[in-house]
N, C-alpha and C positions, 0 to 999 in steps of 0.2 A: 504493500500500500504506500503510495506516494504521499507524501507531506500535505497534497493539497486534495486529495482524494478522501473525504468522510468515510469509515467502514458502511459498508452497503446496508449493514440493518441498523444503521444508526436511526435513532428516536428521538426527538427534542423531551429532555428530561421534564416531567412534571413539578411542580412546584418549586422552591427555591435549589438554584444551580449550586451544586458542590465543585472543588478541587477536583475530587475522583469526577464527575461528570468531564471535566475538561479535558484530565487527561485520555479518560476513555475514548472520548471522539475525537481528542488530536493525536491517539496513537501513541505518546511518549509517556513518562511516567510522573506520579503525585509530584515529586522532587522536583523534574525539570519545570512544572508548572508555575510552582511555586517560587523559582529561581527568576522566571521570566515575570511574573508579576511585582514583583519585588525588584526587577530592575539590578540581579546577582548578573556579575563576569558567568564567564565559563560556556555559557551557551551559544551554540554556534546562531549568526543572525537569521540563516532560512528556517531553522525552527525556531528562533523564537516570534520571528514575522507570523510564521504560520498559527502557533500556540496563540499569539494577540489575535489572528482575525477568527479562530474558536471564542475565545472569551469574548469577544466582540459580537460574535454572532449569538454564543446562548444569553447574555447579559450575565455572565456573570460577577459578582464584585466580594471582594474581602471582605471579611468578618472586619467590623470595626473594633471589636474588643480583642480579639485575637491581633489584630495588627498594631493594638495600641500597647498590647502586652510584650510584644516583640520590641517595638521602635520607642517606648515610654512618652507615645502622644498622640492624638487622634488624629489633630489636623478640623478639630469641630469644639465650638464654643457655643455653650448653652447661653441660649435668654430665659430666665424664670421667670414666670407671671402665677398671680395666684387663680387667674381665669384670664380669658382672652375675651377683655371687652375694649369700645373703641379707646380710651384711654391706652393700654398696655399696644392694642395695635397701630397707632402712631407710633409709639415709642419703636416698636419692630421695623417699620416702615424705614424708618432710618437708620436703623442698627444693622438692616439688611443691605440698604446702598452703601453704608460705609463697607460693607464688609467687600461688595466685589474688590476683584481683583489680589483680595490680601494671600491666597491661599486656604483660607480657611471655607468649611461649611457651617450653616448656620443649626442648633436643636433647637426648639420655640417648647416649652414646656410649662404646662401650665397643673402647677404641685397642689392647689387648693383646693381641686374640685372633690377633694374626698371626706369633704364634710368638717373639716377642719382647717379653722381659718387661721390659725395663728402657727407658727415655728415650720408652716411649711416648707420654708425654705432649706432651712436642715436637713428635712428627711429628703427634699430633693438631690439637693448635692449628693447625699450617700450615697442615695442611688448612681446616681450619672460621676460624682469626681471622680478622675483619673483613669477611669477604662472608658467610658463614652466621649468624654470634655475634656478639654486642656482647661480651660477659664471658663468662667460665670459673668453676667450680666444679668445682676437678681433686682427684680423693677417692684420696689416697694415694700421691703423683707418688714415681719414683723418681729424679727429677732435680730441681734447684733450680729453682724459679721462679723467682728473682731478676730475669733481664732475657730479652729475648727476645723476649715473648710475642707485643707487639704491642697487646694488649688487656687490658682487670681483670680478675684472678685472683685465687681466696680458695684456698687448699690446706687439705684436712680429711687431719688426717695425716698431716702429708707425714713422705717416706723421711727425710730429715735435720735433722728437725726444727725451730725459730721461725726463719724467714728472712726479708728485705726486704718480703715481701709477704703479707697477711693470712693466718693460721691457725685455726684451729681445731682443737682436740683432745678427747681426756678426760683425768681424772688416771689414768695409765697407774701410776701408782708406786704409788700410794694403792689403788688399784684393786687391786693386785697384793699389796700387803704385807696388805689387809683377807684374802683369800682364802687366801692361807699361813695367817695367824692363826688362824684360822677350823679347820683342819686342826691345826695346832699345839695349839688349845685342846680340841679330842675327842681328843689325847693322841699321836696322829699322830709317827713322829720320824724314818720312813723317808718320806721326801716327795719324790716327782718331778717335776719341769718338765718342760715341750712348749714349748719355745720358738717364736715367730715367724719369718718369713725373717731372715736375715743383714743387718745392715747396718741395716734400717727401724728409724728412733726410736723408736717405738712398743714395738717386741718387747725393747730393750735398756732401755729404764725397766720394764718389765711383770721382765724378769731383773732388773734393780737392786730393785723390790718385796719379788722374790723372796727375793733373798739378805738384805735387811735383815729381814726377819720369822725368817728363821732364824738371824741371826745375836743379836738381840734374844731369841731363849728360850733363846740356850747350844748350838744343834743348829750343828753343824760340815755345812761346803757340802760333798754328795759328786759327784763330777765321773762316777762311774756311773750315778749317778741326774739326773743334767742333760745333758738332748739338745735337737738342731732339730728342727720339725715344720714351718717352713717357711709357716703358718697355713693349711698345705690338706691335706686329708686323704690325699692320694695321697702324700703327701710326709710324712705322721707315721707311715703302715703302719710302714714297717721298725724307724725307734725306739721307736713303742709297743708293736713285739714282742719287740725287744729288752728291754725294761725290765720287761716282766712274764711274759718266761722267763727272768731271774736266777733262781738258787736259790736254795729256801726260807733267810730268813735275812738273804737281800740285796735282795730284791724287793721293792720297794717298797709300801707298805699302801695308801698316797697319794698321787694326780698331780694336780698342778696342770699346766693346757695354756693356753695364752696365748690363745687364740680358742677360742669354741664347736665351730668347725669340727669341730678337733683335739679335743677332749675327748669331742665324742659317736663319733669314732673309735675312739680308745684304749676307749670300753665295748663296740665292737663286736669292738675284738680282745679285751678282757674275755672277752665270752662264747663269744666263737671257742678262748679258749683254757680255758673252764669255769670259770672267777671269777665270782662271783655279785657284784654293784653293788647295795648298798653294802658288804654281807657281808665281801667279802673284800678290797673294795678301794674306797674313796674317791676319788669324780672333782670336778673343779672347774674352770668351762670361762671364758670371760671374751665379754664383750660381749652376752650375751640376746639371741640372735636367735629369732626366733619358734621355727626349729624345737627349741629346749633346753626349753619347756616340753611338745612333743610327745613327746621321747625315754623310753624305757621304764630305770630310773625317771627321770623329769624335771629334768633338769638341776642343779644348780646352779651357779651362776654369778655372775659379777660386771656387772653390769649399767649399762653406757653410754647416754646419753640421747642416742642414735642422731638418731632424729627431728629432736631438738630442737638437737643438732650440725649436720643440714644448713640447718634452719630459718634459725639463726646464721650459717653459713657463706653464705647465700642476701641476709639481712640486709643481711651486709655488705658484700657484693655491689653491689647497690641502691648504696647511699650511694656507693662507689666510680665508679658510671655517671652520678649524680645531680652526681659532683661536689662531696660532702659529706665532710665531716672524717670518721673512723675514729679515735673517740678509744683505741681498747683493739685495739690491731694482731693478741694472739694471744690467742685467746679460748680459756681451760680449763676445762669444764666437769667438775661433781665426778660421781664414781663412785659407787657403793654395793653394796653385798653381797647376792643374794636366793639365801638358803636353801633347796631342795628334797630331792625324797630320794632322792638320788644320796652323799650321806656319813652317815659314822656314823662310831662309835668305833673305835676297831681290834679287828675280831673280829667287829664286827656289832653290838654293843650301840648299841641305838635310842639319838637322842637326847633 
């Protein structure tokens, strides 16, 4: 049988292609296969020409943990999410254009969907460090990264915010105090928060934002009008129904909600409870994710350079695998304000 000649009862193997498949139908043996996949001397080039256009033709590909146990690296860098909603997929968006060209592929893992919303970070890593991942990019850990891991870690987010190992953020304060303002300045003086989970950095600067823009025009903090929302909407229902069935007088004109989530929620119980957006009631959501420009009227929001936070967080990454300095350990990227028409004056008056 000739090099380029298949044995005549060859069969495309069922299910996932093995080594022995290969060598079978290229005729040579487990070894030399293995030599020419791995890029070993020693093989003459017309077999190992031939050996590639078999692997080539069944698809076959290397065990990732097997070749990470050989060469001590995968050549694949995990992104952790606790779930994949649009939040964490911005963040990918850009984690994945950074990534071309580097050599690497990218895991997208999403560790929280098992009922348990806190420390998943940890048991993910177990899982995936050092046989599946060289590095991690974990998007909003509710544990410290500090020691542990195992492997390089960048946390966008994180629960408790700048610790031993690289961050990235947004200006969560600045971001928060521009978007009160903003409601403060169309004359607003009943203004609501939708906080974030308990405990996450992020939702407790987003509440310090808060409270310095009202305390900066003279408007005194009302603890009626400041609730959790938890940054998921199944978890704002009950307080953004609370806060806009107060009676007339105490009800708020204005919500500020710490995530988009949350804010395109509160307009849904808006009109569930026949409040017309922006007429009768001013929303204000935080981070732009795609869907705030879809929402009827279209969002306004405070706007995180999502993208360009995984981009960074990816960056830095890199250099940590390369074995390269990290001169700026927690990286804060600035915020800014985009307007839509979801506010107005109190009463309606366009802006």
């Amino acid at each position: 049988m000739s090099l380029n000649t298949p044995p005549a009862a060859y069969t495309p193997p069922l299910g996932r292609v093995t080594i022995t498949d290969v060598a079978r139908i290229a005729g040579v043996s487990v070894s030399t296969v293995s030599k020419v996949v791995n890029g070993r001397d020693g093989i003459a080039a017309a077999t190992a020409e031939h050996v590639l256009g078999v692997v080539n033709d069944l698809g076959y590909e290397t065990s990732i943990v097997a070749s990470s146990l050989r060469r001590s690296h995968t050549g694949v860098i995990g992104v952790l999410v606790a779930d994949f909603e649009p939040y964490s997929t911005e963040l990918l968006k850009g984690i994945s254009n950074a990534a071309e060209g580097t050599g690497y592929e990218l895991l997208a893992y999403a560790g929280g969907n098992d009922g348990k919303r806190t420390d998943w970070e940890r048991r993910s890593l177990s899982r995936l460090g050092g046989t599946l991942i060289d590095g991690a990019v974990v998007v909003a850990p509710t544990a410290s990264m500090a020691s542990g891991t195992g492997i390089p870690v960048v946390a966008i987010d994180p629960h408790s915010g700048a610790e031993s190992v690289p961050t990235v953020d947004g200006d969560n304060v600045g971001g928060a105090r521009a978007a009160t303002e903003l409601l403060v300045g169309l004359g607003h003086r009943r203004i609501a928060y939708l906080g974030g989970r308990d405990g996450l950095e992020s939702s407790r600067l987003r509440h310090a934002g808060y409270l310095q823009a009202l305390e900066a025009a003279g408007i005194p903090a009302d603890a009626k009008l400041d609730r959790v929302g938890g940054y998921r909407a199944d978890l704002s229902d009950a307080p953004a129904h609370e806060l806009l069935r107060l009676p007339t007088g105490e009800r708020p004109t204005a919500v500020f909600a710490a995530n988009d989530l949350s804010a395109l929620h509160v307009m849904e119980v808006a009109r569930e409870l026949g409040l017309r957006i922006p007429q009768d009631l001013s929303v204000v959501g935080f981070d732009d994710i795609p869907e705030s420009t879809r929402s009827t009227p279209p969002l306004t929001t405070v706007t995180q350079p999502l993208q360009q936070m995984g981009a960074e967080a990816l960056r830095i990454l890199l250099a940590l695998l390369a074995g390269s300095p990290v001169e700026e350990q927690h990286r804060r990227l600035p915020a800014s304000l985009t307007v839509r028409e979801s506010v107005a004056r109190p009463g309606g008056e366009p802006l």
